[in-house]
N, C-alpha and C positions, 0 to 999 in steps of 0.2 A: 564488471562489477562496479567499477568507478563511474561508471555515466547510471547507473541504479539508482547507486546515493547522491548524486545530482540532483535525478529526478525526483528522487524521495524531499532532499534537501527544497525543492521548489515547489512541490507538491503540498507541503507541511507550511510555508509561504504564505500559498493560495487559502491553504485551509484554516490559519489564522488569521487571513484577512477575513476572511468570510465569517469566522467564528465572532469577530470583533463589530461588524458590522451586525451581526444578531442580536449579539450584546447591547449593542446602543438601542435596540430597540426591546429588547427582554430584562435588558436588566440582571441578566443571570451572570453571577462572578464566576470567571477560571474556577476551573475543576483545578481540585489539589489531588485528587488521585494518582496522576503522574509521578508526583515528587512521593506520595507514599509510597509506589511503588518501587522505586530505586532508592529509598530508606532503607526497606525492608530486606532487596536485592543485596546491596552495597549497605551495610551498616554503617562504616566508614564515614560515608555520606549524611551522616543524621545532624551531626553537628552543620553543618551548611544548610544557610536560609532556604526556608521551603520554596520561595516563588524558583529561588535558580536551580533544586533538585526540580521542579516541576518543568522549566526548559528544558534543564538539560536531558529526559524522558521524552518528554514532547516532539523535541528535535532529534535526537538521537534515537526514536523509536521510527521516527518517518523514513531518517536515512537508511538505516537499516533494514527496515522491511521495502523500502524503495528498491534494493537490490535483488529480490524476488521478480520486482515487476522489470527488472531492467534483462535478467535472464531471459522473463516471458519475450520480453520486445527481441530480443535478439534471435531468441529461437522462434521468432516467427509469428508469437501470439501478442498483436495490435489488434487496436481498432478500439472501438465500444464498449464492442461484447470482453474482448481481453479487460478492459479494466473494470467492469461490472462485477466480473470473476474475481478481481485484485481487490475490490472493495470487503469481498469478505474474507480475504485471506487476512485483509490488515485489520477487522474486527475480529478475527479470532485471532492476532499475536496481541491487541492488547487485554482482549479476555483472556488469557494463558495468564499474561504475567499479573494482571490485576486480579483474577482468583486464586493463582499458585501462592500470591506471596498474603493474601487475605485483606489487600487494602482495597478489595471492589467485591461486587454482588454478579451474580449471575446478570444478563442484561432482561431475561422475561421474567426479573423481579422489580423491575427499577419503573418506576412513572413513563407513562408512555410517551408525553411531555419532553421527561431526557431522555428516553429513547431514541426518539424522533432526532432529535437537535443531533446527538452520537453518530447514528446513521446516516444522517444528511452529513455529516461532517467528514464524517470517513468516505465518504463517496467525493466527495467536493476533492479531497485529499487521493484518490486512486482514479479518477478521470484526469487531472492535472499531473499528476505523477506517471500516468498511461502517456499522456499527450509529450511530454520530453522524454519521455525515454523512447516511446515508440521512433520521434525524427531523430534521436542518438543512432539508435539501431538502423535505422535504414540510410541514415549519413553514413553509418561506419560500415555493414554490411548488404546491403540492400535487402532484397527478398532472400527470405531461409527456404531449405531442399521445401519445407511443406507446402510454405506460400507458391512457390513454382509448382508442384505438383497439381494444387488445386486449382491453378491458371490450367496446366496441361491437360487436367484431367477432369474437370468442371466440378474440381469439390468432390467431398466424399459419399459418394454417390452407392459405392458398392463395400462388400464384404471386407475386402484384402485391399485395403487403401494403405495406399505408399508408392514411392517413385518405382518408373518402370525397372525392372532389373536389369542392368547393364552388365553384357556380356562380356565376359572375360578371355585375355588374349591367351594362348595356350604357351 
């Protein structure tokens, strides 16, 4: 779980750099949605300046869900395609909290404009967050039962995919 939020931690990094670099060429200020969101969460939190409720969401929401993709990397799902997958796991945790608490809109209401930017953002954020956790996972555990199975077995090819069944001693 600890090498998750790493990844998430670097992942959320990459994707503020990226964010910033659009910026200088859009013009578009930070989203304050974050910090409403953990307003609204944490009331507590209301009194504290919106820019540092909106890191502290920002950052705390990447690590967090980094540890999804750090599970995936360990049990076996890398690569591409795993963080293509991760990209919409982490567009729907922060649609949950941005419509549960009512500080955001559904996204097929929203300008396709910030659409656009959202999704490119979170992707930028679960290929980078895939890419460290994936070398965690295979630094710490190498190939999981699956990834060996689909070396042994060329992929799942048929019906009843899973490792051969291994005979037991009597």
């Amino acid at each position: 779980m600890g090498s998750g939020v790493l990844a998430g931690v670097a992942g959320v990094a990459v994707m503020t750099a990226a964010e910033k670099l659009e910026q200088a060429f859009t013009h578009r200020p930070d989203s304050q949605v974050p910090g409403r969101v953990l307003g609204r969460l944490v009331p507590a939190t209301r009194g504290v300046d919106r820019q540092r409720r909106m890191w502290a969401l920002h950052i705390g929401m990447a690590a967090g869900v980094g540890t999804i993709r750090g599970v995936m990397a360990f049990a076996g799902l890398r690569g591409p395609w795993s963080s293509a997958m991760f990209t919409v796991v982490r567009l729907t945790a922060d649609q949950i909290a941005e419509n549960w608490t009512g500080a955001g809109a559904p996204p097929w209401t929203w300008p396709r404009s910030e659409l656009l930017v959202d999704v490119a953002g979170k992707a930028v954020y679960a290929f980078a967050t895939g890419l460290v956790a994936d070398r965690l996972a295979a630094a710490a555990v190498g190939d999981s039962p699956g990834q060996r199975h689909a070396r042994q077995a060329g992929g799942r090819r048929v019906a009843d995919a899973g490792p051969p069944e291994q005979s037991r001693p009597a």
